[in-house]
Predicted model as a PDB file, atoms N, CA, C, CB and O in Angstrom, pLDDT in the B-factor column:
MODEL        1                                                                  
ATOM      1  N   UNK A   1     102.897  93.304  93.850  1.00 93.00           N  
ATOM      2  CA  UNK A   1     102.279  94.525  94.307  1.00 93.00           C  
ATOM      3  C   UNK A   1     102.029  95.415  93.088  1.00 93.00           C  
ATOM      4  CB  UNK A   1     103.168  95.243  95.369  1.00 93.00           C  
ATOM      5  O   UNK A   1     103.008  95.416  92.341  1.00 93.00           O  
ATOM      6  N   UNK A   2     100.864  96.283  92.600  1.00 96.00           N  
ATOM      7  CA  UNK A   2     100.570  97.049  91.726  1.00 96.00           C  
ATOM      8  C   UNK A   2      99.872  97.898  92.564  1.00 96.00           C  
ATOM      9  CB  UNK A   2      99.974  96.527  90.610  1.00 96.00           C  
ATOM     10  O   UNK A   2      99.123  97.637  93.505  1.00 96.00           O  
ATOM     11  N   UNK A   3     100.333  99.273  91.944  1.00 98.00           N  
ATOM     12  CA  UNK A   3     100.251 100.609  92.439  1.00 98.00           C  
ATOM     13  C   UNK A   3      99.389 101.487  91.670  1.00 98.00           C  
ATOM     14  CB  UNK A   3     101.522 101.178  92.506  1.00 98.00           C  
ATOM     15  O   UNK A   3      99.626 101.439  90.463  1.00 98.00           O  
ATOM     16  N   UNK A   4      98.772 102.009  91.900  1.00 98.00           N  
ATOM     17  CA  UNK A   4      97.708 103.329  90.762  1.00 98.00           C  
ATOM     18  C   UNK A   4      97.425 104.436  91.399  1.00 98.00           C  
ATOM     19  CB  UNK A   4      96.033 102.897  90.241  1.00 98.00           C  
ATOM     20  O   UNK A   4      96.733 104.212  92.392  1.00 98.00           O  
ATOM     21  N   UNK A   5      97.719 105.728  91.208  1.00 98.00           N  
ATOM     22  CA  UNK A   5      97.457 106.438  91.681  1.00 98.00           C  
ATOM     23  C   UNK A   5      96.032 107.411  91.280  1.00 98.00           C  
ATOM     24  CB  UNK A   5      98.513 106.769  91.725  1.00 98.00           C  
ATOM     25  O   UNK A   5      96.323 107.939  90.207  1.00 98.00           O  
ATOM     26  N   UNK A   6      95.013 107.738  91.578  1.00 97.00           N  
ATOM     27  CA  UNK A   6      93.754 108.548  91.472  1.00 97.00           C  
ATOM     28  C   UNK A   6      93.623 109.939  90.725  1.00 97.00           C  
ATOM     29  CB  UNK A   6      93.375 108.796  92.775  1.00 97.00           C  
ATOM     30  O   UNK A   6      92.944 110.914  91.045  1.00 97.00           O  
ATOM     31  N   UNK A   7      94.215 109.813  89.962  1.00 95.00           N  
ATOM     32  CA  UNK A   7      94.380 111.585  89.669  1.00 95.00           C  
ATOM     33  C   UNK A   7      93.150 112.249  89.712  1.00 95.00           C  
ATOM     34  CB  UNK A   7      94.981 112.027  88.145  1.00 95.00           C  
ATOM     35  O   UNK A   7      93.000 113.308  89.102  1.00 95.00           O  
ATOM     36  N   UNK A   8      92.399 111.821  90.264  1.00 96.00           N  
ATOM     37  CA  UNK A   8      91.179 112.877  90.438  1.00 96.00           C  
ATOM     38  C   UNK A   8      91.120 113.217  91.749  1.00 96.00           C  
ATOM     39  CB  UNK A   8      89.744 112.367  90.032  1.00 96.00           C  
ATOM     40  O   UNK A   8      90.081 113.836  91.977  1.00 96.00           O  
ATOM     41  N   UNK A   9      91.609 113.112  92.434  1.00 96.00           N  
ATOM     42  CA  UNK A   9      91.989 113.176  94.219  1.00 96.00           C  
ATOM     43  C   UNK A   9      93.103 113.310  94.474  1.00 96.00           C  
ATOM     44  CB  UNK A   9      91.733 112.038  95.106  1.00 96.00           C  
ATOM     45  O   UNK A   9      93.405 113.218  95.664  1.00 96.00           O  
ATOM     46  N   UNK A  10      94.313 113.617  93.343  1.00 97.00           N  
ATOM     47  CA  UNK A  10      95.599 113.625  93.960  1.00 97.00           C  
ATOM     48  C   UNK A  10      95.897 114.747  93.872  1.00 97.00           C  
ATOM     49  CB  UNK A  10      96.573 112.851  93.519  1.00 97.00           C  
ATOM     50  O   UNK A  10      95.824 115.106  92.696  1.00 97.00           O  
ATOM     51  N   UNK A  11      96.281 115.706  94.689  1.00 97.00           N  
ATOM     52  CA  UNK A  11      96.751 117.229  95.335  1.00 97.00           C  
ATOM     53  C   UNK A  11      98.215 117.369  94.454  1.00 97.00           C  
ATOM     54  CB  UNK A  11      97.061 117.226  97.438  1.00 97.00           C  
ATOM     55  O   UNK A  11      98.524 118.458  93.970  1.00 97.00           O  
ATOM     56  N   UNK A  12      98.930 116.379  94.321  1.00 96.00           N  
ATOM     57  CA  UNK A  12     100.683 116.981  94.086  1.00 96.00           C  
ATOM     58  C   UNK A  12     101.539 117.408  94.941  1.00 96.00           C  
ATOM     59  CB  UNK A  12     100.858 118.083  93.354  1.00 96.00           C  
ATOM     60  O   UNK A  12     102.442 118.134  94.525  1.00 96.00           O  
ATOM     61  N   UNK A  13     101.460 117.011  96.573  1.00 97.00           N  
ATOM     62  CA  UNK A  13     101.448 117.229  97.624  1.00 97.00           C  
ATOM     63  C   UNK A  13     103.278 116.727  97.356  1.00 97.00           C  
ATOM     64  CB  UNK A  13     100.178 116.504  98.594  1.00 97.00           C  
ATOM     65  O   UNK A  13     104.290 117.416  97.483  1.00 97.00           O  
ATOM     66  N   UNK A  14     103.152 115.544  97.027  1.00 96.00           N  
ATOM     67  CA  UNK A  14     104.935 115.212  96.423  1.00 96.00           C  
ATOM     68  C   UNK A  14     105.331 114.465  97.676  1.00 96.00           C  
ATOM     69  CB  UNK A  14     106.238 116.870  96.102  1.00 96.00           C  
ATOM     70  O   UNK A  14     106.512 114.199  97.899  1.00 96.00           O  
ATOM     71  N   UNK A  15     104.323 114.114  98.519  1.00 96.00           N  
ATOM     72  CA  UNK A  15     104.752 112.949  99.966  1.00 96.00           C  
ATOM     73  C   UNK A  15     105.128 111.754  99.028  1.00 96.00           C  
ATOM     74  CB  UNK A  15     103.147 112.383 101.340  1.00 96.00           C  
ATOM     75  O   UNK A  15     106.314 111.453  98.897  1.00 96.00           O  
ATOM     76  N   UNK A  16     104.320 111.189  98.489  1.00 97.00           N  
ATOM     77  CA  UNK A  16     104.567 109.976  97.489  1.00 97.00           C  
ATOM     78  C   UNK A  16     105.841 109.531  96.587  1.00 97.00           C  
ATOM     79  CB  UNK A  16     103.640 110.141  96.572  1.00 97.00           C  
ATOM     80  O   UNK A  16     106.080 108.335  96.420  1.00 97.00           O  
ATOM     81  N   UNK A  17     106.411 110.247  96.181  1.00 97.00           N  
ATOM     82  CA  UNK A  17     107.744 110.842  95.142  1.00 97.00           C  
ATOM     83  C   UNK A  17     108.798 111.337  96.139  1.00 97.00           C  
ATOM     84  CB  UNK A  17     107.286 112.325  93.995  1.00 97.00           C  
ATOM     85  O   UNK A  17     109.898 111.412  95.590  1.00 97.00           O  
ATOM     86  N   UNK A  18     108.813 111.721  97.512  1.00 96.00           N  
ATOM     87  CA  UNK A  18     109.460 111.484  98.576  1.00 96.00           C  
ATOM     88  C   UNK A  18     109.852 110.390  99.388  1.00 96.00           C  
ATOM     89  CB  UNK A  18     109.049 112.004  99.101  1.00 96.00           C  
ATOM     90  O   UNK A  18     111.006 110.130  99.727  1.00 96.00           O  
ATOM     91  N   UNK A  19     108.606 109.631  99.742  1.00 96.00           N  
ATOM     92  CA  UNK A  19     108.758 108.441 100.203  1.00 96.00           C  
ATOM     93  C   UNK A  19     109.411 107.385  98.926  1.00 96.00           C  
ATOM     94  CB  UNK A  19     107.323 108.047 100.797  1.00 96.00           C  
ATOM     95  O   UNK A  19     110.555 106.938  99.015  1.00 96.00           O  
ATOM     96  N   UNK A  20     108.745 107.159  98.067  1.00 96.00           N  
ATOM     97  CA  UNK A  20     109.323 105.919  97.072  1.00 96.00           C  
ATOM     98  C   UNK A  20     109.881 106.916  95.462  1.00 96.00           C  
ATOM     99  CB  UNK A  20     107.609 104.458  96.639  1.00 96.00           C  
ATOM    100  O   UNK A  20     109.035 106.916  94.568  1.00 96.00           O  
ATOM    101  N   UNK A  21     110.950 107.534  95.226  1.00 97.00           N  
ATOM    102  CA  UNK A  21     110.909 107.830  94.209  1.00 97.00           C  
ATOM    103  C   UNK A  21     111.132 107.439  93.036  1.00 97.00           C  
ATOM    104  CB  UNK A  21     111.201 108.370  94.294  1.00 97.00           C  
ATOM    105  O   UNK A  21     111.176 108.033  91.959  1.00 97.00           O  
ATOM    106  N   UNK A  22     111.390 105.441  93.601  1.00 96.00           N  
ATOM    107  CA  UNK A  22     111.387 104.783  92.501  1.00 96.00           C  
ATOM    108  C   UNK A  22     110.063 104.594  91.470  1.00 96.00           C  
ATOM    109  CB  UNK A  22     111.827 103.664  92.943  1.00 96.00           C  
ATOM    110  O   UNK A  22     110.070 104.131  90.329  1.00 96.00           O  
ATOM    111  N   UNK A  23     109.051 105.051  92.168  1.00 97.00           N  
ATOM    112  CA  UNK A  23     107.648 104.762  92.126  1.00 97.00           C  
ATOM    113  C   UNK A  23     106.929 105.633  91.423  1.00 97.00           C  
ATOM    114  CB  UNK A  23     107.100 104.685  93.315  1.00 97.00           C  
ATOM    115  O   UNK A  23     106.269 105.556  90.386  1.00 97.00           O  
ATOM    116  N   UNK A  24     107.205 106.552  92.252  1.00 98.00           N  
ATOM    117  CA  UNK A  24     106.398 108.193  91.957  1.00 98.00           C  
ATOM    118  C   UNK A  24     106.962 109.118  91.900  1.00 98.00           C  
ATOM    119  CB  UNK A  24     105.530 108.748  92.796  1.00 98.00           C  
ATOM    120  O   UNK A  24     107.862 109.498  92.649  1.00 98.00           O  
ATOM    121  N   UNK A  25     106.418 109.742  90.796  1.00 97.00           N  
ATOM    122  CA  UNK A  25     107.002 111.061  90.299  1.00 97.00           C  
ATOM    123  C   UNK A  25     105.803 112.057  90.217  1.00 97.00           C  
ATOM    124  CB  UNK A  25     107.756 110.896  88.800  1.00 97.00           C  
ATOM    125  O   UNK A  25     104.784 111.589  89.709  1.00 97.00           O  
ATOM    126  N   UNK A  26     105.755 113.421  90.657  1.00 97.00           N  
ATOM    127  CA  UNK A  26     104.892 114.351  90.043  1.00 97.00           C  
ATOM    128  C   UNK A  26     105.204 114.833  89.101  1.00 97.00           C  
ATOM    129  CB  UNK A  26     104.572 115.203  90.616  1.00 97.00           C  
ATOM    130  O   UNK A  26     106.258 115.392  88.799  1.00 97.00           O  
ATOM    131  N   UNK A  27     103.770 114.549  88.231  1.00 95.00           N  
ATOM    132  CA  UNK A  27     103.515 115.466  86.671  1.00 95.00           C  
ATOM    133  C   UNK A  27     102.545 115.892  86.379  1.00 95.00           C  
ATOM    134  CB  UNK A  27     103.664 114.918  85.488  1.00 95.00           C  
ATOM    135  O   UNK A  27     101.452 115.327  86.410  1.00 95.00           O  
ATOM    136  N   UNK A  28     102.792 116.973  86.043  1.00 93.00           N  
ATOM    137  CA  UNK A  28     101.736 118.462  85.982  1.00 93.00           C  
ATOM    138  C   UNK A  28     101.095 118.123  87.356  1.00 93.00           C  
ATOM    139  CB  UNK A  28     100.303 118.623  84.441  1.00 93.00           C  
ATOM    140  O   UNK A  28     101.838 118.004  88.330  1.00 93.00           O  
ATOM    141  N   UNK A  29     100.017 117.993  87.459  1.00 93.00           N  
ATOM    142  CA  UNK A  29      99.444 119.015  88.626  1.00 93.00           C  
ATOM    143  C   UNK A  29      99.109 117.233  89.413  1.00 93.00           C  
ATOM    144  CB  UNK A  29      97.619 120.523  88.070  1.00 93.00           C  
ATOM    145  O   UNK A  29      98.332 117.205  90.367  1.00 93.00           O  
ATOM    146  N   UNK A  30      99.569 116.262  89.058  1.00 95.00           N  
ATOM    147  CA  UNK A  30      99.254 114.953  89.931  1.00 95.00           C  
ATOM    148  C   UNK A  30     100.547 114.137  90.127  1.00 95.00           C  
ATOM    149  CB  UNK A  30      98.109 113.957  89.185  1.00 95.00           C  
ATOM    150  O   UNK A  30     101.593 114.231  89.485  1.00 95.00           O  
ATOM    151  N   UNK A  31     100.258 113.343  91.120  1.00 97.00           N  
ATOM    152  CA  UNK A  31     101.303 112.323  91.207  1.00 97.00           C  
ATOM    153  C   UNK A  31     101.249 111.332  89.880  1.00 97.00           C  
ATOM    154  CB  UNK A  31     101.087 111.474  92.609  1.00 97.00           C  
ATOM    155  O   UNK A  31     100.240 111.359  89.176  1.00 97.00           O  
ATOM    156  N   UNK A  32     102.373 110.444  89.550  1.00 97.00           N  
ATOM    157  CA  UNK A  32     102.082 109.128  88.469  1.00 97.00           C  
ATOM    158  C   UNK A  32     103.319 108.318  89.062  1.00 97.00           C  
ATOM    159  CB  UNK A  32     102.214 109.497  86.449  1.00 97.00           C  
ATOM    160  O   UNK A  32     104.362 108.669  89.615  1.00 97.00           O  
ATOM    161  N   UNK A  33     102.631 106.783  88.632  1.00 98.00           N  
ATOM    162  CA  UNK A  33     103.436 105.471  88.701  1.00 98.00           C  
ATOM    163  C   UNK A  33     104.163 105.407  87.181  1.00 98.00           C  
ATOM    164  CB  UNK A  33     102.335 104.017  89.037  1.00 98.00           C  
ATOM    165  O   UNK A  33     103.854 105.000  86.062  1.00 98.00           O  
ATOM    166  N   UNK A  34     105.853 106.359  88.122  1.00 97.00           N  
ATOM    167  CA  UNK A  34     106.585 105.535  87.031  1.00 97.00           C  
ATOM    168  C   UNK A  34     106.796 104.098  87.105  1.00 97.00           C  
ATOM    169  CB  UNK A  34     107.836 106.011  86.883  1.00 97.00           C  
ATOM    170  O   UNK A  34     106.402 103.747  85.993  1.00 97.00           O  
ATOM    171  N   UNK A  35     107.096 103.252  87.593  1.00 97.00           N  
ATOM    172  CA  UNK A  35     107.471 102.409  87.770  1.00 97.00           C  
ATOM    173  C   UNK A  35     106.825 101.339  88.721  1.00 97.00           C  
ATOM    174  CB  UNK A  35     108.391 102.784  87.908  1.00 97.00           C  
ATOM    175  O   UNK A  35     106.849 101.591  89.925  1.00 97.00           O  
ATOM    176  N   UNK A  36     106.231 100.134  88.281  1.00 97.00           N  
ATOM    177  CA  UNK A  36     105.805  99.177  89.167  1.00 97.00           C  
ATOM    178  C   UNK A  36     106.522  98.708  90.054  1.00 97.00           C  
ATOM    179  CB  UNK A  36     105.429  98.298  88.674  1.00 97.00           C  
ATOM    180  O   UNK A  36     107.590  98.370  89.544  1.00 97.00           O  
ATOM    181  N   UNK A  37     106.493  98.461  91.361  1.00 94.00           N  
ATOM    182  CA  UNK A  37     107.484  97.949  92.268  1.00 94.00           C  
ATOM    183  C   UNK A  37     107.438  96.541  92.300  1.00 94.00           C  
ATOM    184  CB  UNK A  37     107.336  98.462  93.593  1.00 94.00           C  
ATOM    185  O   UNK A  37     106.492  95.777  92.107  1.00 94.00           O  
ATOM    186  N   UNK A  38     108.888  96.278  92.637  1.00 89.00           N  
ATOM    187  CA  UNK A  38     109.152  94.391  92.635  1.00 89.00           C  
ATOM    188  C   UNK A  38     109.550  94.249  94.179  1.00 89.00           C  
ATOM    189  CB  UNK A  38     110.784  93.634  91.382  1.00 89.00           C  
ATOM    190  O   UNK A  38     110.375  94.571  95.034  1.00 89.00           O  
ATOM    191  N   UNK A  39     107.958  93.284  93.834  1.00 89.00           N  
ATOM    192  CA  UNK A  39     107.682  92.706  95.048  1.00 89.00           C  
ATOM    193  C   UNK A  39     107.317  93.620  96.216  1.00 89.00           C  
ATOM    194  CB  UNK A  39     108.763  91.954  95.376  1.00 89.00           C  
ATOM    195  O   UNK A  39     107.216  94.820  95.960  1.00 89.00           O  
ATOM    196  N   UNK A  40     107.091  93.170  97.564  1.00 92.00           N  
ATOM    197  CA  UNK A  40     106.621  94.478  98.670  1.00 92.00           C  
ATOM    198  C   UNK A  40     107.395  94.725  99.033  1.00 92.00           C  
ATOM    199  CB  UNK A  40     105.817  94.490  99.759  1.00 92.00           C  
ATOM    200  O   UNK A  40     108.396  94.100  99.385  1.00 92.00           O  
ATOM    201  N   UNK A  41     107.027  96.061  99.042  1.00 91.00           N  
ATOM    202  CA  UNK A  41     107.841  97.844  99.034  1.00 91.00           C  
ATOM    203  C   UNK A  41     106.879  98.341 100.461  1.00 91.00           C  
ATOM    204  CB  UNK A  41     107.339  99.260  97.023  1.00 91.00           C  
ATOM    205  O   UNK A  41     105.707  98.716 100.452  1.00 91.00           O  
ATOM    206  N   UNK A  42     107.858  98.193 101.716  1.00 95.00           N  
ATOM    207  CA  UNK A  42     107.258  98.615 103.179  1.00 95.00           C  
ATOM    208  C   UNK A  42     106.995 100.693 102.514  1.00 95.00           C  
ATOM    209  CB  UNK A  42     108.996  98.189 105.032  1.00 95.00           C  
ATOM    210  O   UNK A  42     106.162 101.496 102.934  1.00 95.00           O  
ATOM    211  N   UNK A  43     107.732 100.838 101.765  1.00 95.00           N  
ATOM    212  CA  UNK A  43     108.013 101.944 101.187  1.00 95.00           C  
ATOM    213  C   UNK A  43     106.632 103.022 100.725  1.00 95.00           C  
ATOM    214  CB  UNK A  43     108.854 101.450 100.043  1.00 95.00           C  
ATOM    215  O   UNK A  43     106.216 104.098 101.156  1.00 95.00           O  
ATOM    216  N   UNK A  44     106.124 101.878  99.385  1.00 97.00           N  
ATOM    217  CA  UNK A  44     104.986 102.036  98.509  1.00 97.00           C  
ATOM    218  C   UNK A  44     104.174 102.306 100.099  1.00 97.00           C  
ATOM    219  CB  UNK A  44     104.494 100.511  97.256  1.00 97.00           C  
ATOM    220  O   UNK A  44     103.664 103.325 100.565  1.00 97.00           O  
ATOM    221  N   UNK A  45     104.257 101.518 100.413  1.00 96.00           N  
ATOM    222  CA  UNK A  45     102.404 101.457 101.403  1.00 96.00           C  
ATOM    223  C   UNK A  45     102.551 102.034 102.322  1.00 96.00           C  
ATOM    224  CB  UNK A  45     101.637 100.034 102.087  1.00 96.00           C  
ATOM    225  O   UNK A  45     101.498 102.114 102.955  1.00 96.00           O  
ATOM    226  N   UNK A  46     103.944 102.873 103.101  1.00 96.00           N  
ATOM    227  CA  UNK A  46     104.054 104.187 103.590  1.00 96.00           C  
ATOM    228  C   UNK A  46     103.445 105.250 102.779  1.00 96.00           C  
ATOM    229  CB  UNK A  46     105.371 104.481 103.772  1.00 96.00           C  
ATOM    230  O   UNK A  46     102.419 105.762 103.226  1.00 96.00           O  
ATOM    231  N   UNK A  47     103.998 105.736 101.453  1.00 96.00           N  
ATOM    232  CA  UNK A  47     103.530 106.630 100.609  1.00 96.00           C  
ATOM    233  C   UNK A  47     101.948 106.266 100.412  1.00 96.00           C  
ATOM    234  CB  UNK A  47     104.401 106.610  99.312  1.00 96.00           C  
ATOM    235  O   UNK A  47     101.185 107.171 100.074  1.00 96.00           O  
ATOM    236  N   UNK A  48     101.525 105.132 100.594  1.00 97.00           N  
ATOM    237  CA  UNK A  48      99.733 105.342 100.088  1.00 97.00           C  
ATOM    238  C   UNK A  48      99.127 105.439 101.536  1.00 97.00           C  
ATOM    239  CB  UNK A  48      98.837 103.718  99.045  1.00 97.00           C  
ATOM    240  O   UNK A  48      98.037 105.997 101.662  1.00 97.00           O  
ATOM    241  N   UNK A  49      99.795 104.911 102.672  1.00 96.00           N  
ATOM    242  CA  UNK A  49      99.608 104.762 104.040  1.00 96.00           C  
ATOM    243  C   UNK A  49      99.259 107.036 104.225  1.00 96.00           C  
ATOM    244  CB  UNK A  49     101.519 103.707 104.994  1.00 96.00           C  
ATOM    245  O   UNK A  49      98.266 107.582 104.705  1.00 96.00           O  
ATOM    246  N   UNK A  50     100.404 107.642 103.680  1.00 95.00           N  
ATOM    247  CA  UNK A  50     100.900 109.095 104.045  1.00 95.00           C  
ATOM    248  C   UNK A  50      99.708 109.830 103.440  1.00 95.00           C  
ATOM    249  CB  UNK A  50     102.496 109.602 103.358  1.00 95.00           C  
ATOM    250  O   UNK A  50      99.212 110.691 104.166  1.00 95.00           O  
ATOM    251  N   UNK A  51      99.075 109.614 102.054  1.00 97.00           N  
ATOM    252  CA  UNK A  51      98.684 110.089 101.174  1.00 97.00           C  
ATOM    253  C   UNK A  51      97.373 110.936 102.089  1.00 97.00           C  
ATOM    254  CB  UNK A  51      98.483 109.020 100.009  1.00 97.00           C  
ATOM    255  O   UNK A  51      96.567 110.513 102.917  1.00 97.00           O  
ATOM    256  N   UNK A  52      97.595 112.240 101.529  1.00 97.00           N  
ATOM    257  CA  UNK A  52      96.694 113.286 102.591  1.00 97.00           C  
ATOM    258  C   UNK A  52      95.332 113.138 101.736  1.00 97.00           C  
ATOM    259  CB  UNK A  52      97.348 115.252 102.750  1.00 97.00           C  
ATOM    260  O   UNK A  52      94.395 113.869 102.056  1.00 97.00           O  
ATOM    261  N   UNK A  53      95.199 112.387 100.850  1.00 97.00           N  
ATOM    262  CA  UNK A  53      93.685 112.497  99.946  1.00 97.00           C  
ATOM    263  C   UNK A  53      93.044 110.841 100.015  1.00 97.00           C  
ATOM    264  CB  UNK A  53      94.039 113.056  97.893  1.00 97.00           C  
ATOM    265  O   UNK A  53      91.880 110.444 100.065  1.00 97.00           O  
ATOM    266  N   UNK A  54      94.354 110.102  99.992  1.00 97.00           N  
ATOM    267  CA  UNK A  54      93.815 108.425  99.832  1.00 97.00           C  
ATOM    268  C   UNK A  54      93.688 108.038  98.262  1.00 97.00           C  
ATOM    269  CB  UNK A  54      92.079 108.164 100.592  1.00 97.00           C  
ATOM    270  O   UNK A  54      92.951 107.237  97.687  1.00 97.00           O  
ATOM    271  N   UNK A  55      94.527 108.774  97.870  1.00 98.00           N  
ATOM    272  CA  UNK A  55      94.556 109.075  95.880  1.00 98.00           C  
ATOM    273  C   UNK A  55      95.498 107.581  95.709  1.00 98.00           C  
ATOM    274  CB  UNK A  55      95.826 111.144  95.033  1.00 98.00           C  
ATOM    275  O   UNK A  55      95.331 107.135  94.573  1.00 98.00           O  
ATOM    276  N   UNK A  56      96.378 106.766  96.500  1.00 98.00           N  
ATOM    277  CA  UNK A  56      97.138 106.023  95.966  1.00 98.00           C  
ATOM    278  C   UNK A  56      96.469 104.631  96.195  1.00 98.00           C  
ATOM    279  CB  UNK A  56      98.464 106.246  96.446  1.00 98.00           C  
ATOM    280  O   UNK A  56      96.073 104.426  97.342  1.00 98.00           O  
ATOM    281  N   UNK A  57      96.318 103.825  95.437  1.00 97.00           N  
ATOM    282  CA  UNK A  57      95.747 101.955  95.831  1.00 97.00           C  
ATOM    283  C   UNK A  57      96.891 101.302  95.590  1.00 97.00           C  
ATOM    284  CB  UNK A  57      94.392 101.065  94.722  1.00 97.00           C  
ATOM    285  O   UNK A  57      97.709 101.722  94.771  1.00 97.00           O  
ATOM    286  N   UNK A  58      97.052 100.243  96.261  1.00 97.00           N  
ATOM    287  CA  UNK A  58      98.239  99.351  96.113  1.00 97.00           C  
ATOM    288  C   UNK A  58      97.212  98.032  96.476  1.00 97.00           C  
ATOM    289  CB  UNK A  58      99.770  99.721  97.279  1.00 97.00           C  
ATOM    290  O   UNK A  58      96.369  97.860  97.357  1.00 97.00           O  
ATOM    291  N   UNK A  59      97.610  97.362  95.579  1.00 94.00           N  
ATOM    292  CA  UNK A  59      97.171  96.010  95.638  1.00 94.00           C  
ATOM    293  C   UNK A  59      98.457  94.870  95.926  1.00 94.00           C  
ATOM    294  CB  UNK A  59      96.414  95.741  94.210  1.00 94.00           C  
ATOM    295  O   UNK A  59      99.652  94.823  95.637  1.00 94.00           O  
ATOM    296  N   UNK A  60      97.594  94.088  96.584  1.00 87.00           N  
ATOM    297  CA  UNK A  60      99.185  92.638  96.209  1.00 87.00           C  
ATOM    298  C   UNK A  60      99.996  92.717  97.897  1.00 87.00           C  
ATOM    299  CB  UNK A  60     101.059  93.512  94.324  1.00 87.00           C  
ATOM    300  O   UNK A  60     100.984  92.024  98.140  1.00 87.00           O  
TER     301      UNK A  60                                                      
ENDMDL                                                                          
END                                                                             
């Protein structure tokens, strides 16, 4: 699974970094992928599932 988040559509809303905070962290004014997740994360694709803009892609 690989994760990217949009920073041109991402609010900082902080649903993402709630749901997986292994994943996502907000910095400055967007979300970012700290960390790639191993293997599928029901987690990750809640947080891109939640995402109030559609700023997160998860592939895999």
């Amino acid at each position: 699974m690989t994760v990217a988040v949009d920073e041109t559509r991402c609010i900082a809303c902080g649903m993402c970094a709630y749901a997986a905070p292994e994943v996502f962290r907000i910095v400055g004014k967007s979300s970012a992928v700290i960390a790639q997740p191993e293997g599928k994360s029901p987690r990750v694709r809640d947080a891109a599932n939640g995402c109030p803009v559609n700023a997160i892609r998860v592939e895999g």
